[in-house]
ChimeraX commands (.cxc) that place a marker at each C-alpha (Angstrom):
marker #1 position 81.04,-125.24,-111.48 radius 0.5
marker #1 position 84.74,-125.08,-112.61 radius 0.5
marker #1 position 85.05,-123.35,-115.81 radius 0.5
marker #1 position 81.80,-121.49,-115.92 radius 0.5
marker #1 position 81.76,-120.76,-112.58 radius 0.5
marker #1 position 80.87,-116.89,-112.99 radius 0.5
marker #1 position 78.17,-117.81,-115.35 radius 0.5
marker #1 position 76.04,-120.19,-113.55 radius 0.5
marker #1 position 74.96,-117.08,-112.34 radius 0.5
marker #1 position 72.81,-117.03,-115.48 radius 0.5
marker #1 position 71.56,-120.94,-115.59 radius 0.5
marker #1 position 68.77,-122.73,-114.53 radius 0.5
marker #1 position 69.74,-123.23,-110.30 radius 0.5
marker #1 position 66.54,-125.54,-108.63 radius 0.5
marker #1 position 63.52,-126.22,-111.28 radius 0.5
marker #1 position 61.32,-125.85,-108.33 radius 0.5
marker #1 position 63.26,-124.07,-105.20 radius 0.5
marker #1 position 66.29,-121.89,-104.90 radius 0.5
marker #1 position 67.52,-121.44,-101.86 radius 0.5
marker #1 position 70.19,-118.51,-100.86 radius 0.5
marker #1 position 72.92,-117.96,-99.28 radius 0.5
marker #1 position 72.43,-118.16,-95.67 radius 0.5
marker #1 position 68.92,-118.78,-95.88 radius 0.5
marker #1 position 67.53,-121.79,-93.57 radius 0.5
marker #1 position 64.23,-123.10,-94.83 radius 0.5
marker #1 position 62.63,-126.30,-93.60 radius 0.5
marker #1 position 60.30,-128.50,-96.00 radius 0.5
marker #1 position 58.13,-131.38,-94.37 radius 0.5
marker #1 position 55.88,-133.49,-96.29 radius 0.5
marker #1 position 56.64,-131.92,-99.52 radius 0.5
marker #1 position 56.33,-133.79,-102.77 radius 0.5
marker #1 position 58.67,-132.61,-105.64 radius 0.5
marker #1 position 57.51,-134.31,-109.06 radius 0.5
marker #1 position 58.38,-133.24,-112.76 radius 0.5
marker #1 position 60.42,-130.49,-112.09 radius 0.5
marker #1 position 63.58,-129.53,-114.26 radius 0.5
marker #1 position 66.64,-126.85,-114.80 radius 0.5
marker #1 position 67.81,-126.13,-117.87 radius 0.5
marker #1 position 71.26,-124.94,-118.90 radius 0.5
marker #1 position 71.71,-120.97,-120.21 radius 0.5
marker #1 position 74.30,-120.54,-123.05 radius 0.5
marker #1 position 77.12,-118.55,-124.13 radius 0.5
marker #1 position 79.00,-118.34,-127.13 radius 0.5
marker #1 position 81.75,-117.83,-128.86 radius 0.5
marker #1 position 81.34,-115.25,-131.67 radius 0.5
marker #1 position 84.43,-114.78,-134.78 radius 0.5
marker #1 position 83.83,-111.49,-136.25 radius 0.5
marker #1 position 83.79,-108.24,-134.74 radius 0.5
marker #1 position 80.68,-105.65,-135.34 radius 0.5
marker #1 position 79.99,-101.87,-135.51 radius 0.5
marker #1 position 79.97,-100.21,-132.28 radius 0.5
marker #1 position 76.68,-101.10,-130.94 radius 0.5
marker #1 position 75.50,-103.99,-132.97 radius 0.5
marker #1 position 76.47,-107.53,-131.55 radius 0.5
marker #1 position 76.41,-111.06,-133.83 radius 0.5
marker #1 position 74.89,-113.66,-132.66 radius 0.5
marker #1 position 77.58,-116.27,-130.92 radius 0.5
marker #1 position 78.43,-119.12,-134.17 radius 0.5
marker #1 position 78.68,-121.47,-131.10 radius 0.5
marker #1 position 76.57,-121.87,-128.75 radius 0.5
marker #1 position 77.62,-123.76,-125.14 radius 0.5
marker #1 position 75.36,-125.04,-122.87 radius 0.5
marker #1 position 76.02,-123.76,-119.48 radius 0.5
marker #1 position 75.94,-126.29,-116.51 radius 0.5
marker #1 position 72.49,-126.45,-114.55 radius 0.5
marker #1 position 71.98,-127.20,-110.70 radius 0.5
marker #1 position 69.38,-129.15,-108.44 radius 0.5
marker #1 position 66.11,-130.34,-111.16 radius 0.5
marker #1 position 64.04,-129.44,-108.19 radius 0.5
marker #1 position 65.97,-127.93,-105.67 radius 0.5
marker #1 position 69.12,-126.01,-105.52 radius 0.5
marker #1 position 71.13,-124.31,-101.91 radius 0.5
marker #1 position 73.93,-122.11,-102.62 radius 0.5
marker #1 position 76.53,-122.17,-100.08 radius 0.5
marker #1 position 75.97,-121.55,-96.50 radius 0.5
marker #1 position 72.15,-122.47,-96.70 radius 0.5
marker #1 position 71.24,-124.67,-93.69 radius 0.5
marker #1 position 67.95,-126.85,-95.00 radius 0.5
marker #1 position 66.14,-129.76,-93.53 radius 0.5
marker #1 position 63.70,-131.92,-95.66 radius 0.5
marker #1 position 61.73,-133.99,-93.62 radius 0.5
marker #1 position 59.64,-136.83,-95.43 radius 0.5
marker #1 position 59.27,-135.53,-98.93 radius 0.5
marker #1 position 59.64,-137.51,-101.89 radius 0.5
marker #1 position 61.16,-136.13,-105.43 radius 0.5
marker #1 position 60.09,-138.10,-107.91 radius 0.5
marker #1 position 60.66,-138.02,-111.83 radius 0.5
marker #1 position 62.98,-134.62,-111.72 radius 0.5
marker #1 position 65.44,-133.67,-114.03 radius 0.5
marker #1 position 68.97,-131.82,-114.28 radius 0.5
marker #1 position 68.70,-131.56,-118.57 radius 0.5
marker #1 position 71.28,-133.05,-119.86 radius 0.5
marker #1 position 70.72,-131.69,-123.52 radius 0.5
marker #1 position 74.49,-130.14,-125.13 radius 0.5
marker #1 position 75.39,-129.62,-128.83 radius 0.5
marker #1 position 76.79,-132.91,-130.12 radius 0.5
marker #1 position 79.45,-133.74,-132.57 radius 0.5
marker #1 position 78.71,-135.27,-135.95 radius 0.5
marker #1 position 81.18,-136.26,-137.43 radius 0.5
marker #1 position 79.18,-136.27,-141.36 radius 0.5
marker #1 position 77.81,-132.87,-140.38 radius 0.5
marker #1 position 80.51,-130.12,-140.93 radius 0.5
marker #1 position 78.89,-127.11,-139.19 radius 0.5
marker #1 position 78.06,-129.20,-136.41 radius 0.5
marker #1 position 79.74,-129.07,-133.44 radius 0.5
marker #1 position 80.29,-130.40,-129.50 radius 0.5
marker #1 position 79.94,-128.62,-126.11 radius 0.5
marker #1 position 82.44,-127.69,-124.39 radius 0.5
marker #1 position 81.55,-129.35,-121.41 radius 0.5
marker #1 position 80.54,-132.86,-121.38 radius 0.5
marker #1 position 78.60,-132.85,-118.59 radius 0.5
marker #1 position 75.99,-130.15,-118.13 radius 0.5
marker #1 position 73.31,-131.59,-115.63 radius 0.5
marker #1 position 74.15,-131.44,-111.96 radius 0.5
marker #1 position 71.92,-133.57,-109.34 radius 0.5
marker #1 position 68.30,-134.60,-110.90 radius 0.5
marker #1 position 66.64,-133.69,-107.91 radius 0.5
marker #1 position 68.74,-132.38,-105.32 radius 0.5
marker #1 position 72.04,-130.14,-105.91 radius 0.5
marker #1 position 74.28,-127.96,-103.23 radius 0.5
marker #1 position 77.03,-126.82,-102.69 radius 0.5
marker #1 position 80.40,-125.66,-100.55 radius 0.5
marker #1 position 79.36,-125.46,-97.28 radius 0.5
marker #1 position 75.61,-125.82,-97.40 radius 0.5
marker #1 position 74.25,-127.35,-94.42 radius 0.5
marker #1 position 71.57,-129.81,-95.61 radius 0.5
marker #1 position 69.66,-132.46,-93.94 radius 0.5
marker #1 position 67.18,-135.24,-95.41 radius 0.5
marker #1 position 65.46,-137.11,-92.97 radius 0.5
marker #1 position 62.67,-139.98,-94.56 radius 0.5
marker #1 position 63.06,-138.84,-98.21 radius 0.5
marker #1 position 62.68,-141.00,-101.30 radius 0.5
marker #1 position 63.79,-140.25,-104.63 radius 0.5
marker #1 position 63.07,-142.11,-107.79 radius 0.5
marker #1 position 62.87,-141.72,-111.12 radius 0.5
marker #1 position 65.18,-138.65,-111.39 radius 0.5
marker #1 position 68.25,-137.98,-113.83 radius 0.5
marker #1 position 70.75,-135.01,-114.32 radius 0.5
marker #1 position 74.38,-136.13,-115.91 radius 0.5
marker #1 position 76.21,-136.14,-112.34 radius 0.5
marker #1 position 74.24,-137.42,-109.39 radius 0.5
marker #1 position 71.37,-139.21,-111.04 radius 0.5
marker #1 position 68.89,-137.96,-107.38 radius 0.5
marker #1 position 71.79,-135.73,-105.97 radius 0.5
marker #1 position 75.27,-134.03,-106.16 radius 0.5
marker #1 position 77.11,-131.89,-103.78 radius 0.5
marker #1 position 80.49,-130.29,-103.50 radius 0.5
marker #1 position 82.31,-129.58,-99.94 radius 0.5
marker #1 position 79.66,-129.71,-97.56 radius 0.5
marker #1 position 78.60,-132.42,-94.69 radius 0.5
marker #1 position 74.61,-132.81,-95.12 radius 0.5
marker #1 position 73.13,-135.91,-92.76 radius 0.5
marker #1 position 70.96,-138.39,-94.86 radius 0.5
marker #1 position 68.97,-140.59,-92.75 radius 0.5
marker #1 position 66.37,-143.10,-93.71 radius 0.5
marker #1 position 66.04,-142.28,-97.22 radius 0.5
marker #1 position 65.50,-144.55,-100.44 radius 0.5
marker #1 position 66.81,-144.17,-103.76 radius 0.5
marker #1 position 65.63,-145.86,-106.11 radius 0.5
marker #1 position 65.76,-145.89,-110.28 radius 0.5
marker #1 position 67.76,-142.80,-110.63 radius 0.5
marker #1 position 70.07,-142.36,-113.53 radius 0.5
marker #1 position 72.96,-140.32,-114.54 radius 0.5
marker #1 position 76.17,-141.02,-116.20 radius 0.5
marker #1 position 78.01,-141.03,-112.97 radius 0.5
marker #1 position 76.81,-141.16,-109.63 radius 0.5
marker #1 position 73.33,-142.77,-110.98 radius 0.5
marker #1 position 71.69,-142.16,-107.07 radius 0.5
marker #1 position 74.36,-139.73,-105.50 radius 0.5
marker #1 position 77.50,-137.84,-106.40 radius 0.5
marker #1 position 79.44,-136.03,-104.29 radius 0.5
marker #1 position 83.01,-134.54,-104.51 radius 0.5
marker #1 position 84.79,-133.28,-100.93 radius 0.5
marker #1 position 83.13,-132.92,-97.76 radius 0.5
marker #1 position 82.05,-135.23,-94.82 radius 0.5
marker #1 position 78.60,-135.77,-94.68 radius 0.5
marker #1 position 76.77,-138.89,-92.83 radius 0.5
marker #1 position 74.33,-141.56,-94.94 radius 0.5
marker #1 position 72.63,-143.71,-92.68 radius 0.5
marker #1 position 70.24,-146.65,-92.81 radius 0.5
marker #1 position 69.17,-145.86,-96.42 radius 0.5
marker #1 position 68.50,-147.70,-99.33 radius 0.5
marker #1 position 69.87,-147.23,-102.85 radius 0.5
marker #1 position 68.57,-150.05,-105.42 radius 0.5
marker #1 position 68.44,-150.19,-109.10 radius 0.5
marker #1 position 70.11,-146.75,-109.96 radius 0.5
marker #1 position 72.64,-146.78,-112.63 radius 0.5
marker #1 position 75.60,-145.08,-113.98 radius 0.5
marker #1 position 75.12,-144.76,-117.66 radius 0.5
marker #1 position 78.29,-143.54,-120.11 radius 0.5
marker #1 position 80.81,-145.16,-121.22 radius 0.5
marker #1 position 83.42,-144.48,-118.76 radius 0.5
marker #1 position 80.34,-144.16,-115.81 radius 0.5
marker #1 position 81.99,-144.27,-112.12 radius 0.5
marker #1 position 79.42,-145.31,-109.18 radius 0.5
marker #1 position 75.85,-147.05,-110.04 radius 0.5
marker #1 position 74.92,-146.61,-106.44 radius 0.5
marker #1 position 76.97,-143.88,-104.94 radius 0.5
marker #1 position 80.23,-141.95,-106.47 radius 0.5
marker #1 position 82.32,-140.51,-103.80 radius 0.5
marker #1 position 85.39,-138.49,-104.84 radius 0.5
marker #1 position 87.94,-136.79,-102.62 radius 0.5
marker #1 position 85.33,-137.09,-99.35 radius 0.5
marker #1 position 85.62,-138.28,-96.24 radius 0.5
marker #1 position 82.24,-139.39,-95.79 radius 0.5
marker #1 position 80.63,-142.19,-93.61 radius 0.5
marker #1 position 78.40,-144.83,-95.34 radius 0.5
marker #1 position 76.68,-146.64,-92.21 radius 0.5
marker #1 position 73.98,-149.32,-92.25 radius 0.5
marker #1 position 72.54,-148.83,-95.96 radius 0.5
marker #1 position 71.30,-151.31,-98.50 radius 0.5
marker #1 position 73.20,-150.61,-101.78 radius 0.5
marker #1 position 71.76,-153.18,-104.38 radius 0.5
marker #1 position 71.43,-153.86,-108.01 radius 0.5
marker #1 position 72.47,-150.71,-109.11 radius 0.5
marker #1 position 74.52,-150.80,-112.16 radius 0.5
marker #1 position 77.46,-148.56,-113.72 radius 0.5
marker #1 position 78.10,-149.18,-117.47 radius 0.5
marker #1 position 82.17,-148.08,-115.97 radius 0.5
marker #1 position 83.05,-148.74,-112.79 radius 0.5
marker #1 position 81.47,-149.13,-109.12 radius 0.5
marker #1 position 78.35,-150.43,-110.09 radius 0.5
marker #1 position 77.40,-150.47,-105.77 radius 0.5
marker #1 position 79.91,-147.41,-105.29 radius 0.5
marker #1 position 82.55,-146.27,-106.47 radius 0.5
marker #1 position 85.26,-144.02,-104.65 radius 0.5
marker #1 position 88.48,-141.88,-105.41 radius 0.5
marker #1 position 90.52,-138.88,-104.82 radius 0.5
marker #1 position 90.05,-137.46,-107.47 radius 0.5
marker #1 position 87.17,-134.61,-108.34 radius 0.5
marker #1 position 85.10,-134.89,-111.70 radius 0.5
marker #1 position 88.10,-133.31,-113.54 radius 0.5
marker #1 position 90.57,-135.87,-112.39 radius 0.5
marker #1 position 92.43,-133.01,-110.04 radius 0.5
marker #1 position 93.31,-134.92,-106.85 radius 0.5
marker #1 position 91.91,-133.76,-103.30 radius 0.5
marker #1 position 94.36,-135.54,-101.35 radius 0.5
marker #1 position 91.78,-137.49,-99.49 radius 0.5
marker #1 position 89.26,-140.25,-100.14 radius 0.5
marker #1 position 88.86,-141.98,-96.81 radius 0.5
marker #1 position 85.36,-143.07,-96.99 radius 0.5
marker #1 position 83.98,-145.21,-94.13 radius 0.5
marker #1 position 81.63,-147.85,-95.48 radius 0.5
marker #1 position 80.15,-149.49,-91.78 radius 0.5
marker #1 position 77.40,-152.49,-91.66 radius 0.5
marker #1 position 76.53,-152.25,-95.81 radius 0.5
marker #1 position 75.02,-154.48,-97.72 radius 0.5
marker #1 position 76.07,-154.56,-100.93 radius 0.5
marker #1 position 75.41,-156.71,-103.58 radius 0.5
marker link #1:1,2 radius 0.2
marker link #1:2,3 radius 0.2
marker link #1:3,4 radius 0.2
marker link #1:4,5 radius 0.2
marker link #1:5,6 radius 0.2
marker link #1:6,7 radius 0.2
marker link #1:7,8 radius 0.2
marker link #1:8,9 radius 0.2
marker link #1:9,10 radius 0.2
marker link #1:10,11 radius 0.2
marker link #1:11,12 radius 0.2
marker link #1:12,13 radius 0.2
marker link #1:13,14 radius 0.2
marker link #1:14,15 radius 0.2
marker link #1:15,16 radius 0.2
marker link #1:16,17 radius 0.2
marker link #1:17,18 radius 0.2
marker link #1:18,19 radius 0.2
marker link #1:19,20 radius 0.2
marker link #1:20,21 radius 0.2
marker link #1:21,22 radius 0.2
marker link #1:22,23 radius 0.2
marker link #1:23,24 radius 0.2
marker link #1:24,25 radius 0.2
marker link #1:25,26 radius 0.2
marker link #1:26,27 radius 0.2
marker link #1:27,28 radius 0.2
marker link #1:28,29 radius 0.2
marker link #1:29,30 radius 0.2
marker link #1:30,31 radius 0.2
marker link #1:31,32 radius 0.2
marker link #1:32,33 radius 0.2
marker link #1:33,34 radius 0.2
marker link #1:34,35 radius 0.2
marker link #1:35,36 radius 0.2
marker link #1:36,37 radius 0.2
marker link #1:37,38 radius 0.2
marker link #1:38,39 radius 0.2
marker link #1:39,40 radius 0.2
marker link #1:40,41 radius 0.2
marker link #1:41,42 radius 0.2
marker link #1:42,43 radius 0.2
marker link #1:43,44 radius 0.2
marker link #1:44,45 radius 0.2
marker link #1:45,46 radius 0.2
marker link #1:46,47 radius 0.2
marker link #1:47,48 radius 0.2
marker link #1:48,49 radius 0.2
marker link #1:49,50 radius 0.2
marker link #1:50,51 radius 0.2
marker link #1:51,52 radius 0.2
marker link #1:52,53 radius 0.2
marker link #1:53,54 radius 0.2
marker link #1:54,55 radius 0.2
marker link #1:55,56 radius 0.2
marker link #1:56,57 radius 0.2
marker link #1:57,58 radius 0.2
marker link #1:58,59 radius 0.2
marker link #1:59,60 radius 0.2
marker link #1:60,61 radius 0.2
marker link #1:61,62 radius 0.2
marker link #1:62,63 radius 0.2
marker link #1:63,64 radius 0.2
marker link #1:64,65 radius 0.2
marker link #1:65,66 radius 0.2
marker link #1:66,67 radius 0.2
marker link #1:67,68 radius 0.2
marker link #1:68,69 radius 0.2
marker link #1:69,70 radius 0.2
marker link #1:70,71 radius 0.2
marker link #1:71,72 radius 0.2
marker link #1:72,73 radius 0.2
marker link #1:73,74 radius 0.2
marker link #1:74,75 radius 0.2
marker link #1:75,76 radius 0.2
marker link #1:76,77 radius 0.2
marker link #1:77,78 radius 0.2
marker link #1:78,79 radius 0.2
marker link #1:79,80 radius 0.2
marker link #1:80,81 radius 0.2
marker link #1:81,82 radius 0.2
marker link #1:82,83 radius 0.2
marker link #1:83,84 radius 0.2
marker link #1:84,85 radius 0.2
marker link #1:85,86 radius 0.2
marker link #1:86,87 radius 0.2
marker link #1:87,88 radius 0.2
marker link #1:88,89 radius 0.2
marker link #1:89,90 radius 0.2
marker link #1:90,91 radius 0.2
marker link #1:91,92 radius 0.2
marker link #1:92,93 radius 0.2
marker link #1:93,94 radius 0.2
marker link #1:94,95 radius 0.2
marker link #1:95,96 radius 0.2
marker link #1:96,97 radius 0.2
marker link #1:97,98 radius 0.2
marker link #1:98,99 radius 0.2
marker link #1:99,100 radius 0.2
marker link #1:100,101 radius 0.2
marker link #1:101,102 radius 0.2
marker link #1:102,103 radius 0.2
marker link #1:103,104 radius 0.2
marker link #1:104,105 radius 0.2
marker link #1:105,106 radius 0.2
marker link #1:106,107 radius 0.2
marker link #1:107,108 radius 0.2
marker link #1:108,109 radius 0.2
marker link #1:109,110 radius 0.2
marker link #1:110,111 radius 0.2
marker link #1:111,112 radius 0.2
marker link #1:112,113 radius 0.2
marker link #1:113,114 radius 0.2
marker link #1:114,115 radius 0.2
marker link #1:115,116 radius 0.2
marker link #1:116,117 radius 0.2
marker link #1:117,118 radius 0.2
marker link #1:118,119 radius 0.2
marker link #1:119,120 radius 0.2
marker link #1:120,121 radius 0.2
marker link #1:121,122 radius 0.2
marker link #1:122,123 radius 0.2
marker link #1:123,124 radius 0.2
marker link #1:124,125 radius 0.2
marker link #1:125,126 radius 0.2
marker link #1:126,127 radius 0.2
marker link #1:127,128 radius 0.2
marker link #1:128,129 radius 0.2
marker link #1:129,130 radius 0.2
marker link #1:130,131 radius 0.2
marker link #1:131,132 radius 0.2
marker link #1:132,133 radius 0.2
marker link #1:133,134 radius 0.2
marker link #1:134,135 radius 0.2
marker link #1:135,136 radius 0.2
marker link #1:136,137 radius 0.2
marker link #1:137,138 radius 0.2
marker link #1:138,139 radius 0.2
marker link #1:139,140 radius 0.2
marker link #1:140,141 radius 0.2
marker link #1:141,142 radius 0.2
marker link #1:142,143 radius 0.2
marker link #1:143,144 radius 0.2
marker link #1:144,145 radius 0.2
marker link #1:145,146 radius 0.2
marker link #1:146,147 radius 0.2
marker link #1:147,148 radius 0.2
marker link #1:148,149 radius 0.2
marker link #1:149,150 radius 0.2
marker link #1:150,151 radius 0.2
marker link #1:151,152 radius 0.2
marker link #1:152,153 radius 0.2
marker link #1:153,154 radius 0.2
marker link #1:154,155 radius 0.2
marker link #1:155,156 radius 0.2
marker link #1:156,157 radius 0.2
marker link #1:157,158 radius 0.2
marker link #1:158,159 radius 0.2
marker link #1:159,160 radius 0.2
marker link #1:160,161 radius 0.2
marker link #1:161,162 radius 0.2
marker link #1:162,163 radius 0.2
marker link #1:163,164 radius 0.2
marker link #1:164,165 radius 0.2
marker link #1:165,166 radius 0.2
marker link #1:166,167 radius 0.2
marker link #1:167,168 radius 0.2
marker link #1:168,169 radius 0.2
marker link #1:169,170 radius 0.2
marker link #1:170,171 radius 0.2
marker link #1:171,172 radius 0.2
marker link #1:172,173 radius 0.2
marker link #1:173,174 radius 0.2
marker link #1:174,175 radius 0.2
marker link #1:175,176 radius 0.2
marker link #1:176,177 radius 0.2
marker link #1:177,178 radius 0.2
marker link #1:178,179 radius 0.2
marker link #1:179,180 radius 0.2
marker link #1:180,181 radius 0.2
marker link #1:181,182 radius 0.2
marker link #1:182,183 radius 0.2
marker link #1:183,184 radius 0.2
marker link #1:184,185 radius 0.2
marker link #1:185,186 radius 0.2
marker link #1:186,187 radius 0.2
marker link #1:187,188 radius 0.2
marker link #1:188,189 radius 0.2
marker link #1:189,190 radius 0.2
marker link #1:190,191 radius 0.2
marker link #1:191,192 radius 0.2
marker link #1:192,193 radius 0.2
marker link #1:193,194 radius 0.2
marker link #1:194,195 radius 0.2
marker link #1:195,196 radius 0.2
marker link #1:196,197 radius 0.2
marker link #1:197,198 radius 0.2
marker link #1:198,199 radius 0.2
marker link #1:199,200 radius 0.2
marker link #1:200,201 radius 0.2
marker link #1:201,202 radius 0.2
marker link #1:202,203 radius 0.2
marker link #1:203,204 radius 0.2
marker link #1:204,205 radius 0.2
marker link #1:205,206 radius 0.2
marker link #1:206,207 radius 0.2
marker link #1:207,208 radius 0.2
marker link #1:208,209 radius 0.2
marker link #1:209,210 radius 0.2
marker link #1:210,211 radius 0.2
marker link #1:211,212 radius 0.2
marker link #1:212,213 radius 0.2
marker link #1:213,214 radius 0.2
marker link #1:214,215 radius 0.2
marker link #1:215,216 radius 0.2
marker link #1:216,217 radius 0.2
marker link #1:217,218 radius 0.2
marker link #1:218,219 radius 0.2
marker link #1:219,220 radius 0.2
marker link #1:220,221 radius 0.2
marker link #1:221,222 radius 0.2
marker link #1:222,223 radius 0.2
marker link #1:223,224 radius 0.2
marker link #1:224,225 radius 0.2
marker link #1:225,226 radius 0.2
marker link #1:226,227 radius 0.2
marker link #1:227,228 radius 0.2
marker link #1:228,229 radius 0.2
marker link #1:229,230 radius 0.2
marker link #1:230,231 radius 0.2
marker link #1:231,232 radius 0.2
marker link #1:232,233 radius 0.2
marker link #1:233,234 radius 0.2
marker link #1:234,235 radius 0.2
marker link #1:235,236 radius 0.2
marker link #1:236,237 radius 0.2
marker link #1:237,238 radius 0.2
marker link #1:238,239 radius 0.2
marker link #1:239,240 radius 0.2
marker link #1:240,241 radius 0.2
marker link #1:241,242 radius 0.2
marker link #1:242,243 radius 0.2
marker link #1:243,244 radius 0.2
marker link #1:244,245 radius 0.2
marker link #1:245,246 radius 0.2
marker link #1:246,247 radius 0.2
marker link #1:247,248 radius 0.2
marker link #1:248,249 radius 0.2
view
């Protein structure tokens, strides 16, 4: 989002299922395994050509992808009842800097990989009810990232997820409800990583009667980590999580 936001109309948006705007699917018993989105790219191109020819861009930028196996756009209402997403991936693959390579050169967005399993955004109604994810990794929200919306996730585990923040969830505004779920051993992997467990920024989500444990940020919040502030350091002007009956250790 942010920046590109007109051109994530041309990037990889659920490696497995899109779903629309005001679309309302429901998925029980599914299994989501191996699936992954991959980033379009635009460019930036220094010398003009005749009218009709067109150079290819000198630098290529990778576009931000959505949801490794299952992307809703805004003002989707989706239930997932007992399915399990295992071993998805947002890609995470940019140009990268070298610094003894002189027509290298880095992306201009560091973080390109948006929930590993699960991604969805403002004002998506979604619901996950007996879901497990494991093994999945994007670059924000290891299982699953959302933006301004107030899903219900109920009974769930997440386990071994990675990202470099948010290594089992991400999300930035909203108020959604996590209840009696488990999130152990995900982890938060870059150097400035926010949220092993959980990353909550600017959201006035509720946090009731989960296990958060052993997770691990390399920055951080290695159970959760919370703030304000959105993924570009803008400030929301709220950030009053309710953690209730946790565990976390």
């Amino acid at each position: 989002d942010g920046f590109y936001d007109f051109y994530t109309e041309y990037t990889g948006r659920g490696g497995a299922v899109f779903v629309g705007e005001d679309c309302s699917p429901t998925f029980t018993d599914c299994t989501f395994t191996n699936n992954q989105t991959e980033g379009g790219t635009c460019g930036i191109c220094g010398l003009d050509m005749p009218i009709g020819l067109r150079e290819q861009p000198g630098l290529s930028w990778e576009i931000d992808n959505f949801g490794g196996a299952v992307y809703c756009d805004s003002n989707s209402s989706v239930e997932f009842k007992n399915c399990t997403f295992n071993d998805n991936i947002a890609d995470t693959n940019k140009p990268t800097l070298d610094p003894n390579d002189p027509d290298s050169y880095g992306n201009d967005d560091d973080f390109v990989g948006f929930g590993g399993a699960v991604a969805f955004k403002d004002k998506a109604d979604v619901t996950f009810d007996n879901c497990t994810f494991n093994g999945n990794l994007g670059d924000i929200g290891g299982a699953m990232y959302w933006t301004h919306s107030d899903p219900l996730i109920s009974d769930c585990n997440f386990t071994l997820n990675s990202a470099s923040s948010g290594g089992g969830i991400l999300f930035v505004g909203g108020s959604g409800e996590i209840v009696r779920s488990d999130f152990s051993e995900n982890e938060a992997t870059s150097q400035f990583a926010h949220g092993g467990g959980i990353c909550s920024l600017g959201s006035n989500a509720e946090i009731i009667d989960c296990n958060i444990s052993n997770n691990d940020s390399s920055g951080s919040g290695g159970g959760i980590y919370i703030s304000s502030r959105d993924i570009d350091g803008s400030d929301l002007g709220r950030g009053g999580l309710l953690v209730e009956n946790c565990l976390i250790v």
